[in-house]
C-alpha positions in Angstrom: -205.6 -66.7 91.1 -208.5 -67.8 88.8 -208.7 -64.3 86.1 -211.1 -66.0 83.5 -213.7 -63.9 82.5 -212.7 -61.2 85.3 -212.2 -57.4 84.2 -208.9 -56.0 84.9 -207.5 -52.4 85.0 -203.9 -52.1 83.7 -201.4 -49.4 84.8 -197.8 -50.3 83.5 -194.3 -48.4 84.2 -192.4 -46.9 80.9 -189.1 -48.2 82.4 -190.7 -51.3 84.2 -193.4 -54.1 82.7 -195.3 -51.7 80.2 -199.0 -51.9 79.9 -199.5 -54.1 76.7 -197.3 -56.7 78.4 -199.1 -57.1 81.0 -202.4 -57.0 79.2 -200.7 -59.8 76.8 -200.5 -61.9 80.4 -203.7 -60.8 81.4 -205.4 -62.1 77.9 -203.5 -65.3 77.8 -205.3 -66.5 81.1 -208.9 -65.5 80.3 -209.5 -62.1 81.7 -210.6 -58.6 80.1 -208.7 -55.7 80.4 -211.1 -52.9 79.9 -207.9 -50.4 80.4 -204.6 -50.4 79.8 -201.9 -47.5 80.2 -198.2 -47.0 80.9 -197.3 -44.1 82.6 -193.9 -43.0 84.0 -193.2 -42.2 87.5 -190.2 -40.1 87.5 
């Protein structure tokens, strides 16, 4: 999947991937996050 200069929303998981890891992903391979939050699903 080609994210390079692509915005991305970011919902992570408190007992899962949490959202700044994913964002840390999301950066390292060009896109934007323009939100990023971990909630928990309980």
């Amino acid at each position: 999947m080609l994210l390079k200069s692509k915005k991305v929303i970011i919902i992570g998981e408190r007992d899962g991937v949490q959202g700044p890891a994913i964002e840390a992903c999301m950066r390292s391979v060009g896109a934007e996050p323009v939100i990023t939050q971990t909630q928990c699903f309980v």
